[in-house]
C-alpha positions as CSV (number, residue, x, y, z in Angstrom):
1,X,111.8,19.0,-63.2
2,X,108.8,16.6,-63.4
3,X,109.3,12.9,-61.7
4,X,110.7,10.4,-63.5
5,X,108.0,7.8,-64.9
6,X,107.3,4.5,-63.1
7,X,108.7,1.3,-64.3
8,X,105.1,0.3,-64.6
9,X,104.5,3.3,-66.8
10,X,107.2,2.2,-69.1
11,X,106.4,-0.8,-69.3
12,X,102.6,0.0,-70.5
13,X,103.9,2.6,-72.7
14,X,106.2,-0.1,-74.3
15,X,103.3,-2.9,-74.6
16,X,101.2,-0.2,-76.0
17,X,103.7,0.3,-79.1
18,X,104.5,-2.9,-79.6
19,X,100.2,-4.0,-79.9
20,X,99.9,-0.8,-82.5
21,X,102.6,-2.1,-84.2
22,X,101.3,-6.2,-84.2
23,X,97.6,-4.5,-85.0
24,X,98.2,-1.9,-86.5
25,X,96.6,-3.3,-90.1
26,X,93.6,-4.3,-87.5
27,X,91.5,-1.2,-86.5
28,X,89.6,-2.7,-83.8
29,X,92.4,-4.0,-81.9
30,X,94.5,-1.3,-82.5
31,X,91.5,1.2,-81.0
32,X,91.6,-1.0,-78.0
33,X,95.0,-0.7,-76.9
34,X,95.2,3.2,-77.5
35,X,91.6,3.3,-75.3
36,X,92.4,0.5,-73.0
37,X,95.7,1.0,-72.4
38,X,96.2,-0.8,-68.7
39,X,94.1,-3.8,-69.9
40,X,96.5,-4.8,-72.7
41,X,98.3,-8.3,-71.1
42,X,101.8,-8.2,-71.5
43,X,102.3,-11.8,-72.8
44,X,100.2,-11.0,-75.5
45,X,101.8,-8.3,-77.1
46,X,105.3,-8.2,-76.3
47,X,106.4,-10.5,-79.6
48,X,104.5,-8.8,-82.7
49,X,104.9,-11.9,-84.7
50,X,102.3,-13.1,-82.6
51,X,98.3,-12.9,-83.2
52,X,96.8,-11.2,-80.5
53,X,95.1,-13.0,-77.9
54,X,92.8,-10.8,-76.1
55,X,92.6,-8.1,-73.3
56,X,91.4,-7.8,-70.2
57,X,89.0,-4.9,-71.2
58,X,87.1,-6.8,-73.5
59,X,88.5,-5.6,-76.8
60,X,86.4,-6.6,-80.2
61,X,87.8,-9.3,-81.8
62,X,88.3,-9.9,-85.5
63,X,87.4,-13.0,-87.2
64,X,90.2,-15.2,-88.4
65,X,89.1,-14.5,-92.6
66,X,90.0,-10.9,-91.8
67,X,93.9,-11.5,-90.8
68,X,96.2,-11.7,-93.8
69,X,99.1,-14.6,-94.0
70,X,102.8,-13.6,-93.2
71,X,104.6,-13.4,-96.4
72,X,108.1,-14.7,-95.5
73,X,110.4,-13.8,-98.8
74,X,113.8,-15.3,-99.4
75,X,116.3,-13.9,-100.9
76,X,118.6,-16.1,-103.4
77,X,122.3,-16.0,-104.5
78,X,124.3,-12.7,-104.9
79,X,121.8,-10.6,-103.2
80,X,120.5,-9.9,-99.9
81,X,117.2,-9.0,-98.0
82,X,117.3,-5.7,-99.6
83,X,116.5,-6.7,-103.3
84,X,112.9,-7.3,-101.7
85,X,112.6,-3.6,-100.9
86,X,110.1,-2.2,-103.1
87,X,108.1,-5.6,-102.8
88,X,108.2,-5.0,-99.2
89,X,106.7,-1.5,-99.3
90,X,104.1,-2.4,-101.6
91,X,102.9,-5.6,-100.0
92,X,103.2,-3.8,-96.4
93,X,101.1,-0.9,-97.9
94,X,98.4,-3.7,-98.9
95,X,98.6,-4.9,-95.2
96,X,100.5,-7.9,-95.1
97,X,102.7,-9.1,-92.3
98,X,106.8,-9.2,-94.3
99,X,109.5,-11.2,-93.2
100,X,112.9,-10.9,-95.6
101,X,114.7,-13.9,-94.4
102,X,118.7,-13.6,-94.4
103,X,119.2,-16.4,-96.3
104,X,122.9,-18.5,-95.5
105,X,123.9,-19.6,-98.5
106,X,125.2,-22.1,-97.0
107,X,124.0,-25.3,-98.3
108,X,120.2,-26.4,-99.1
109,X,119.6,-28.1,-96.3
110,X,121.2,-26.0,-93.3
111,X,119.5,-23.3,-95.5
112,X,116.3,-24.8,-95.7
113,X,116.2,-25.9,-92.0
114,X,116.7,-22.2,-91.1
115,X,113.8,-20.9,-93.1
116,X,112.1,-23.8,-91.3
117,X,112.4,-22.8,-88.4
118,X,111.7,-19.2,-88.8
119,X,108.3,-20.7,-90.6
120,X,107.3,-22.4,-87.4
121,X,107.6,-20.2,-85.2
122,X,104.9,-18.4,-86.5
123,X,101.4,-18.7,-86.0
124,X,100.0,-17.8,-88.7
125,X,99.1,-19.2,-92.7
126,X,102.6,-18.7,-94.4
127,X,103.1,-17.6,-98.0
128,X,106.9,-18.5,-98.2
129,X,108.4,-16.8,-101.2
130,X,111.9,-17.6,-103.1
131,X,114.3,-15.8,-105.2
132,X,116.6,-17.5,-107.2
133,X,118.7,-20.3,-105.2
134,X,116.1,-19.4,-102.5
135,X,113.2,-21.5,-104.4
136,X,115.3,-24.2,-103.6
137,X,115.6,-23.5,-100.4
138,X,111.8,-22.6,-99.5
139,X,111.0,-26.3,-101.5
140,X,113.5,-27.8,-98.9
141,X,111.6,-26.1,-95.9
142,X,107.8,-26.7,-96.4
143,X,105.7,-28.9,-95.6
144,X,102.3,-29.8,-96.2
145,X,101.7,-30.6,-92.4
146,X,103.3,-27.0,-91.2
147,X,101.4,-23.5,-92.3
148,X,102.8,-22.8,-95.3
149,X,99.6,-22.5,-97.5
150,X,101.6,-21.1,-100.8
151,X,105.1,-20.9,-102.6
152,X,106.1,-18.4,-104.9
153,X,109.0,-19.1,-106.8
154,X,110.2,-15.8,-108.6
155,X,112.8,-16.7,-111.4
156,X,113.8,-19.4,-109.4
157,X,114.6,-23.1,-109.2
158,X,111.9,-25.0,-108.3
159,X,113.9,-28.6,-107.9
160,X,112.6,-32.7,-108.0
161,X,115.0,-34.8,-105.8
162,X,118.3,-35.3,-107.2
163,X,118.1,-32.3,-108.9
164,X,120.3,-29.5,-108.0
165,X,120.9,-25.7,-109.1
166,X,123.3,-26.3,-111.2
167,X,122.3,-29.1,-113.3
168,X,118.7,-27.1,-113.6
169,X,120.7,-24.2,-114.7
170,X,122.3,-26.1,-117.5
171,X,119.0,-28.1,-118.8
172,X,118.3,-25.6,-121.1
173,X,120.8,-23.2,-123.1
174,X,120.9,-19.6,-121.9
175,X,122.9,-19.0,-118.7
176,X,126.0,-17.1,-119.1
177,X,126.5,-17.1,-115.4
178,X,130.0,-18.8,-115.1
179,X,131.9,-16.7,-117.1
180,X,131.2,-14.0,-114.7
181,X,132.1,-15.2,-112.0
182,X,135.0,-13.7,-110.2
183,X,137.9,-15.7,-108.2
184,X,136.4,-18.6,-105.5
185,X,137.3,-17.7,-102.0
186,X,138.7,-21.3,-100.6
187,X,136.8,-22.0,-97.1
188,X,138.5,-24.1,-94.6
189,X,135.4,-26.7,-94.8
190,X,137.0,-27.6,-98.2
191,X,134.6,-25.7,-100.3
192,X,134.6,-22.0,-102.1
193,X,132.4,-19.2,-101.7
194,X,131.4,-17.7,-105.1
195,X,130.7,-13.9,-106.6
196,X,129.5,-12.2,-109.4
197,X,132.7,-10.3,-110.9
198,X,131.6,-6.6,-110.2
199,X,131.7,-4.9,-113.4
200,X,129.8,-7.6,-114.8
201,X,127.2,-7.7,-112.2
202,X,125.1,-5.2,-114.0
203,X,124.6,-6.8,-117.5
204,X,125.0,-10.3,-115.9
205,X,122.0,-9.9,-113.2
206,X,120.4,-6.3,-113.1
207,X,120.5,-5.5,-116.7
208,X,117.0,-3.8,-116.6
209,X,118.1,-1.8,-113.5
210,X,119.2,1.5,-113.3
211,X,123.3,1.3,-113.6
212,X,124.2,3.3,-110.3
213,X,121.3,1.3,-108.1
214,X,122.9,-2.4,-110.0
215,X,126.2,-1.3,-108.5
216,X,125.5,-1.0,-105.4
217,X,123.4,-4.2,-105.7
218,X,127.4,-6.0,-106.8
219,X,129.1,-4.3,-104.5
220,X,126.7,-5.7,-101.3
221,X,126.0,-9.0,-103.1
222,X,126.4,-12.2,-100.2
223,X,128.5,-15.1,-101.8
224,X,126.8,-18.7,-102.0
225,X,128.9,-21.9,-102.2
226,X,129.7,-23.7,-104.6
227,X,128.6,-27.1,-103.0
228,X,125.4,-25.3,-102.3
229,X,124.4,-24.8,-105.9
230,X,125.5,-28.4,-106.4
231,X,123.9,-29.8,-103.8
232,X,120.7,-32.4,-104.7
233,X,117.5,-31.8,-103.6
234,X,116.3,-34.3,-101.2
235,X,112.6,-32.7,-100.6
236,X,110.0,-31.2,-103.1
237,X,107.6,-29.1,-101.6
238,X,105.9,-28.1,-104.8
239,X,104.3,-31.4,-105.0
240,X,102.4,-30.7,-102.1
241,X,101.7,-26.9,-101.7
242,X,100.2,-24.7,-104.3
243,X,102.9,-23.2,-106.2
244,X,102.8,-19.7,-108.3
245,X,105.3,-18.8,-110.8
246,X,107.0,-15.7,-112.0
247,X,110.2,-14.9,-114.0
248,X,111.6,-12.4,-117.0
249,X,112.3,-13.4,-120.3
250,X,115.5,-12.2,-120.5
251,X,116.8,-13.8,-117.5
252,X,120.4,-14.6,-118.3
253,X,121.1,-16.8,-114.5
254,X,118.6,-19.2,-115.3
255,X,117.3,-19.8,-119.0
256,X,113.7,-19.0,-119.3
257,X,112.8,-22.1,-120.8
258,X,113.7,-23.9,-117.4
259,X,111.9,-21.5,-115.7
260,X,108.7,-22.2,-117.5
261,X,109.5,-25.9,-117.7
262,X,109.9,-25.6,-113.7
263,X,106.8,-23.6,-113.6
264,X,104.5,-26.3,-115.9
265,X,106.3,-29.5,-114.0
266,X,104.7,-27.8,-110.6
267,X,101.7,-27.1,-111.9
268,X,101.9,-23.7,-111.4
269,X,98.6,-21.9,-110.2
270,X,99.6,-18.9,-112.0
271,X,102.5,-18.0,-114.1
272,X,104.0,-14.6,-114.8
273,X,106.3,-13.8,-118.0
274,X,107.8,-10.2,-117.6
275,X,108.8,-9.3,-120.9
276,X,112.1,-7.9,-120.7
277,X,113.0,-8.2,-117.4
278,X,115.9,-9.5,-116.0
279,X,117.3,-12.3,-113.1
280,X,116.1,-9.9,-110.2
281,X,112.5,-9.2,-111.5
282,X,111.3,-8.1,-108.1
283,X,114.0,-5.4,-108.1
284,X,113.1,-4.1,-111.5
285,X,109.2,-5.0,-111.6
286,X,108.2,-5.3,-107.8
287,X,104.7,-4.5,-108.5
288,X,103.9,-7.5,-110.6
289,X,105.9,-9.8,-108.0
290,X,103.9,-8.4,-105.0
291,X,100.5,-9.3,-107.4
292,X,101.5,-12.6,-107.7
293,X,102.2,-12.6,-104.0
294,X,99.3,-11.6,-102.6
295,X,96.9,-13.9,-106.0
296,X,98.7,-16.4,-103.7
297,X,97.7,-15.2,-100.7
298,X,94.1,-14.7,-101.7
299,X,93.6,-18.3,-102.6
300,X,91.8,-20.6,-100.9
Protein backbone atom coordinates (compact mmCIF):
# COMPACT_ATOMS: atom_id res chain seq x y z
CA UNK A 1 0.00 0.00 0.00
CA UNK A 2 1.29 3.46 -1.02
CA UNK A 3 1.75 6.26 1.89
CA UNK A 4 -0.89 8.20 2.83
CA UNK A 5 -0.79 11.83 1.32
CA UNK A 6 0.54 14.83 3.34
CA UNK A 7 -1.78 17.29 4.91
CA UNK A 8 0.03 19.77 2.74
CA UNK A 9 -0.84 17.68 -0.25
CA UNK A 10 -4.48 17.84 0.60
CA UNK A 11 -4.62 20.95 1.24
CA UNK A 12 -3.06 22.01 -2.31
CA UNK A 13 -5.17 19.54 -3.95
CA UNK A 14 -8.21 21.14 -2.23
CA UNK A 15 -7.12 24.94 -3.15
CA UNK A 16 -6.54 23.63 -6.56
CA UNK A 17 -10.39 22.60 -6.96
CA UNK A 18 -11.78 25.22 -5.34
CA UNK A 19 -9.57 28.08 -7.88
CA UNK A 20 -10.88 25.81 -11.06
CA UNK A 21 -14.10 26.00 -9.76
CA UNK A 22 -13.89 30.27 -8.87
CA UNK A 23 -12.04 30.49 -12.55
CA UNK A 24 -13.12 28.10 -14.23
CA UNK A 25 -15.21 30.60 -16.87
CA UNK A 26 -11.53 32.36 -16.86
CA UNK A 27 -8.96 30.42 -18.94
CA UNK A 28 -5.95 32.15 -17.96
CA UNK A 29 -6.36 31.75 -14.32
CA UNK A 30 -7.69 28.55 -14.43
CA UNK A 31 -4.27 27.40 -16.64
CA UNK A 32 -2.33 28.83 -13.82
CA UNK A 33 -3.57 26.90 -11.01
CA UNK A 34 -3.49 23.48 -12.91
CA UNK A 35 0.37 24.55 -14.01
CA UNK A 36 1.23 26.34 -10.91
CA UNK A 37 -0.20 24.41 -8.56
CA UNK A 38 2.10 25.14 -5.16
CA UNK A 39 2.00 28.91 -6.01
CA UNK A 40 -1.80 29.22 -5.67
CA UNK A 41 -2.25 31.36 -2.01
CA UNK A 42 -4.67 29.82 0.03
CA UNK A 43 -6.54 32.97 1.10
CA UNK A 44 -7.28 33.59 -2.26
CA UNK A 45 -9.01 30.72 -3.29
CA UNK A 46 -10.53 29.07 -0.48
CA UNK A 47 -14.13 31.18 -0.88
CA UNK A 48 -15.07 30.94 -4.74
CA UNK A 49 -17.34 33.87 -4.32
CA UNK A 50 -14.39 35.72 -4.30
CA UNK A 51 -12.41 37.31 -7.39
CA UNK A 52 -9.12 36.06 -7.47
CA UNK A 53 -6.33 37.96 -6.25
CA UNK A 54 -3.19 36.77 -7.65
CA UNK A 55 -0.43 33.95 -7.24
CA UNK A 56 2.77 33.75 -6.31
CA UNK A 57 3.91 32.31 -9.78
CA UNK A 58 3.01 35.20 -11.60
CA UNK A 59 -0.28 34.02 -13.19
CA UNK A 60 -1.80 36.40 -16.26
CA UNK A 61 -4.38 38.39 -15.11
CA UNK A 62 -7.57 39.35 -16.76
CA UNK A 63 -8.81 42.73 -17.04
CA UNK A 64 -11.87 43.69 -14.97
CA UNK A 65 -14.34 44.18 -18.49
CA UNK A 66 -13.72 40.51 -19.04
CA UNK A 67 -15.37 39.23 -15.56
CA UNK A 68 -19.13 38.89 -15.69
CA UNK A 69 -21.57 40.24 -12.68
CA UNK A 70 -23.03 37.56 -10.17
CA UNK A 71 -26.55 37.12 -10.94
CA UNK A 72 -28.20 36.64 -7.61
CA UNK A 73 -32.04 35.39 -8.43
CA UNK A 74 -34.73 35.35 -5.86
CA UNK A 75 -37.24 33.31 -5.66
CA UNK A 76 -40.90 34.64 -4.75
CA UNK A 77 -44.01 33.06 -2.95
CA UNK A 78 -45.05 29.41 -3.29
CA UNK A 79 -41.82 28.32 -4.86
CA UNK A 80 -38.34 27.72 -4.03
CA UNK A 81 -34.76 28.13 -5.47
CA UNK A 82 -35.55 25.31 -7.75
CA UNK A 83 -38.08 27.17 -10.13
CA UNK A 84 -34.80 28.98 -11.27
CA UNK A 85 -33.40 25.70 -12.56
CA UNK A 86 -33.40 25.88 -16.22
CA UNK A 87 -32.45 29.72 -15.95
CA UNK A 88 -29.56 28.64 -13.89
CA UNK A 89 -28.25 26.16 -16.50
CA UNK A 90 -28.56 28.42 -19.17
CA UNK A 91 -27.08 31.56 -17.62
CA UNK A 92 -24.15 29.25 -16.04
CA UNK A 93 -23.66 27.80 -19.59
CA UNK A 94 -23.22 31.61 -20.87
CA UNK A 95 -20.64 31.99 -17.88
CA UNK A 96 -22.17 33.82 -15.34
CA UNK A 97 -21.55 33.50 -11.56
CA UNK A 98 -25.62 32.13 -10.05
CA UNK A 99 -26.73 32.63 -6.73
CA UNK A 100 -30.61 31.25 -5.99
CA UNK A 101 -31.21 32.96 -2.80
CA UNK A 102 -33.61 30.96 -0.23
CA UNK A 103 -35.87 33.54 0.13
CA UNK A 104 -37.77 33.61 3.98
CA UNK A 105 -40.86 34.72 3.30
CA UNK A 106 -40.89 36.12 6.20
CA UNK A 107 -41.66 39.66 5.89
CA UNK A 108 -40.20 42.40 3.40
CA UNK A 109 -37.85 43.72 5.41
CA UNK A 110 -36.24 40.70 7.37
CA UNK A 111 -36.44 39.35 3.79
CA UNK A 112 -34.90 42.13 2.20
CA UNK A 113 -32.14 42.59 4.77
CA UNK A 114 -31.16 38.95 4.15
CA UNK A 115 -30.79 39.34 0.39
CA UNK A 116 -28.80 42.38 1.61
CA UNK A 117 -26.57 40.88 3.13
CA UNK A 118 -25.80 38.02 0.87
CA UNK A 119 -25.43 41.15 -1.81
CA UNK A 120 -22.59 42.58 0.18
CA UNK A 121 -20.73 40.11 0.78
CA UNK A 122 -19.84 39.96 -2.62
CA UNK A 123 -17.34 41.66 -4.53
CA UNK A 124 -18.45 41.84 -7.51
CA UNK A 125 -21.21 44.09 -9.94
CA UNK A 126 -24.61 42.40 -8.76
CA UNK A 127 -27.57 41.74 -11.13
CA UNK A 128 -30.13 40.97 -8.39
CA UNK A 129 -33.15 39.32 -9.86
CA UNK A 130 -36.90 38.83 -8.36
CA UNK A 131 -39.65 36.49 -8.79
CA UNK A 132 -42.89 37.36 -7.75
CA UNK A 133 -43.05 38.60 -3.99
CA UNK A 134 -39.23 38.52 -4.48
CA UNK A 135 -39.28 41.89 -6.66
CA UNK A 136 -40.35 43.30 -3.51
CA UNK A 137 -37.88 42.06 -1.71
CA UNK A 138 -34.74 42.68 -4.10
CA UNK A 139 -36.42 46.66 -4.22
CA UNK A 140 -36.17 46.54 -0.40
CA UNK A 141 -32.40 45.41 -0.57
CA UNK A 142 -30.56 47.59 -3.10
CA UNK A 143 -28.98 50.34 -3.06
CA UNK A 144 -27.56 52.66 -5.31
CA UNK A 145 -24.32 53.02 -3.09
CA UNK A 146 -23.86 49.03 -2.86
CA UNK A 147 -22.98 46.84 -6.30
CA UNK A 148 -26.06 46.17 -7.47
CA UNK A 149 -25.75 47.60 -11.08
CA UNK A 150 -29.39 46.03 -12.32
CA UNK A 151 -32.92 44.59 -11.17
CA UNK A 152 -34.83 42.35 -12.99
CA UNK A 153 -38.23 42.00 -11.88
CA UNK A 154 -39.82 38.78 -13.57
CA UNK A 155 -43.76 38.97 -13.23
CA UNK A 156 -43.22 40.55 -10.17
CA UNK A 157 -44.11 43.51 -7.89
CA UNK A 158 -42.07 46.21 -8.31
CA UNK A 159 -43.47 48.46 -5.24
CA UNK A 160 -43.50 52.66 -4.39
CA UNK A 161 -43.52 53.16 -0.56
CA UNK A 162 -46.71 52.45 1.03
CA UNK A 163 -47.47 50.16 -1.42
CA UNK A 164 -47.67 46.51 -0.62
CA UNK A 165 -48.29 43.09 -2.53
CA UNK A 166 -51.49 42.90 -1.97
CA UNK A 167 -52.96 46.12 -2.67
CA UNK A 168 -50.70 45.96 -6.14
CA UNK A 169 -52.27 42.66 -6.69
CA UNK A 170 -55.74 44.12 -6.53
CA UNK A 171 -55.09 47.56 -8.66
CA UNK A 172 -56.06 45.95 -11.62
CA UNK A 173 -58.74 43.08 -12.16
CA UNK A 174 -57.32 39.70 -12.93
CA UNK A 175 -55.91 37.76 -9.95
CA UNK A 176 -57.82 34.80 -8.92
CA UNK A 177 -55.22 33.98 -6.35
CA UNK A 178 -57.38 33.99 -3.11
CA UNK A 179 -59.82 31.65 -3.93
CA UNK A 180 -57.03 29.09 -4.10
CA UNK A 181 -55.73 29.37 -1.35
CA UNK A 182 -55.84 26.49 1.08
CA UNK A 183 -56.35 26.76 5.05
CA UNK A 184 -53.78 29.55 6.89
CA UNK A 185 -51.47 27.81 9.26
CA UNK A 186 -51.78 30.19 12.58
CA UNK A 187 -48.07 31.05 13.78
CA UNK A 188 -47.46 31.79 17.31
CA UNK A 189 -46.10 35.46 16.31
CA UNK A 190 -49.91 36.14 15.65
CA UNK A 191 -49.76 35.81 11.94
CA UNK A 192 -50.54 32.83 9.28
CA UNK A 193 -48.44 31.18 6.82
CA UNK A 194 -50.24 30.83 3.47
CA UNK A 195 -50.48 28.00 0.43
CA UNK A 196 -51.62 27.43 -2.83
CA UNK A 197 -54.45 24.58 -2.38
CA UNK A 198 -52.67 21.64 -4.33
CA UNK A 199 -54.96 20.63 -6.92
CA UNK A 200 -55.26 24.07 -7.85
CA UNK A 201 -51.70 24.90 -7.97
CA UNK A 202 -51.43 23.79 -11.54
CA UNK A 203 -54.07 26.05 -13.32
CA UNK A 204 -53.63 28.66 -10.52
CA UNK A 205 -49.62 29.21 -11.11
CA UNK A 206 -48.07 26.66 -13.64
CA UNK A 207 -50.80 26.51 -16.14
CA UNK A 208 -48.31 26.49 -19.18
CA UNK A 209 -46.21 23.73 -17.37
CA UNK A 210 -46.24 20.32 -17.98
CA UNK A 211 -49.02 18.76 -15.33
CA UNK A 212 -46.64 16.04 -13.55
CA UNK A 213 -43.54 18.78 -13.28
CA UNK A 214 -46.54 21.60 -11.77
CA UNK A 215 -47.27 19.04 -9.12
CA UNK A 216 -44.37 18.54 -7.87
CA UNK A 217 -43.80 22.36 -8.01
CA UNK A 218 -47.39 22.42 -5.30
CA UNK A 219 -46.31 19.75 -3.46
CA UNK A 220 -42.58 21.57 -2.53
CA UNK A 221 -44.11 25.08 -2.67
CA UNK A 222 -42.58 27.27 0.70
CA UNK A 223 -45.59 29.27 2.44
CA UNK A 224 -45.30 33.19 2.72
CA UNK A 225 -47.18 35.17 5.31
CA UNK A 226 -49.77 36.78 5.24
CA UNK A 227 -48.41 40.02 6.91
CA UNK A 228 -45.67 39.76 4.41
CA UNK A 229 -47.77 40.24 1.30
CA UNK A 230 -49.37 43.04 3.40
CA UNK A 231 -46.61 44.58 4.53
CA UNK A 232 -45.80 48.38 2.90
CA UNK A 233 -42.88 49.07 1.11
CA UNK A 234 -40.68 51.47 2.93
CA UNK A 235 -37.70 51.47 0.13
CA UNK A 236 -37.81 51.70 -3.83
CA UNK A 237 -34.92 50.67 -5.35
CA UNK A 238 -36.17 50.98 -8.94
CA UNK A 239 -35.82 54.61 -8.66
CA UNK A 240 -32.33 54.43 -8.44
CA UNK A 241 -31.00 51.25 -10.34
CA UNK A 242 -31.81 50.34 -13.79
CA UNK A 243 -34.71 48.13 -13.86
CA UNK A 244 -35.67 45.38 -16.72
CA UNK A 245 -39.00 43.96 -16.90
CA UNK A 246 -40.45 40.60 -17.88
CA UNK A 247 -43.86 38.81 -17.27
CA UNK A 248 -46.68 36.50 -19.28
CA UNK A 249 -49.87 37.67 -20.40
CA UNK A 250 -51.75 35.21 -18.90
CA UNK A 251 -50.46 35.61 -15.51
CA UNK A 252 -53.41 34.88 -13.18
CA UNK A 253 -51.25 35.96 -9.50
CA UNK A 254 -50.68 39.29 -10.69
CA UNK A 255 -52.86 40.96 -13.50
CA UNK A 256 -50.76 41.85 -16.42
CA UNK A 257 -51.92 45.21 -16.61
CA UNK A 258 -50.08 45.89 -13.12
CA UNK A 259 -47.33 44.26 -14.32
CA UNK A 260 -46.84 46.57 -17.31
CA UNK A 261 -48.09 49.48 -15.30
CA UNK A 262 -45.11 48.50 -12.69
CA UNK A 263 -42.88 48.04 -15.58
CA UNK A 264 -43.69 51.76 -17.37
CA UNK A 265 -43.79 53.52 -13.64
CA UNK A 266 -39.91 52.18 -13.38
CA UNK A 267 -38.96 53.04 -16.44
CA UNK A 268 -38.21 49.86 -17.45
CA UNK A 269 -34.98 49.49 -19.72
CA UNK A 270 -36.57 46.66 -21.42
CA UNK A 271 -39.81 44.95 -21.13
CA UNK A 272 -40.70 41.40 -22.10
CA UNK A 273 -44.48 40.23 -22.85
CA UNK A 274 -44.47 36.32 -23.10
CA UNK A 275 -47.54 35.56 -24.89
CA UNK A 276 -49.21 32.86 -23.10
CA UNK A 277 -47.14 32.25 -20.39
CA UNK A 278 -48.06 31.96 -17.03
CA UNK A 279 -47.09 33.33 -13.19
CA UNK A 280 -43.78 31.25 -13.19
CA UNK A 281 -42.43 32.36 -16.69
CA UNK A 282 -38.90 31.38 -15.89
CA UNK A 283 -40.09 27.84 -15.26
CA UNK A 284 -42.05 27.63 -18.51
CA UNK A 285 -39.86 30.08 -20.83
CA UNK A 286 -36.29 30.18 -19.00
CA UNK A 287 -34.62 31.13 -22.10
CA UNK A 288 -36.27 34.49 -22.67
CA UNK A 289 -35.82 35.21 -18.73
CA UNK A 290 -31.99 34.35 -18.83
CA UNK A 291 -31.97 37.03 -22.11
CA UNK A 292 -33.31 39.50 -20.24
CA UNK A 293 -30.84 38.73 -17.51
CA UNK A 294 -27.89 38.78 -19.06
CA UNK A 295 -29.43 42.41 -21.79
CA UNK A 296 -29.11 43.53 -18.11
CA UNK A 297 -26.03 42.43 -17.40
CA UNK A 298 -24.53 43.67 -20.65
CA UNK A 299 -25.41 47.24 -19.97
CA UNK A 300 -23.38 49.79 -19.17
Amino acid sequence: MGSAPSTVRLREQLEYRYCLNAHKNDCARAKCARNNLRSVHENDCQNPLRPWSGCAGGCPRSSGADVKPTVVLVHGAFADGSSWNGVIAKLKKDGYPVIAVANPLRGVKSDGDYVRRIVAGLDQPVVLVGHSYGGHVISDAASPKGNVKALVFVSAFAPEKGESAAALSGKFPGSTLAPTLGVPVSLESGTKDLYIQQDKFHEQFAADVPAKEAALMAAAQRPVTEAALNEPASHEAWKDIPSWFVYGSADKNIPPKALGWMAERAKSKETVVVQGASHVVMVSHPEKVAKIIEDAANSN
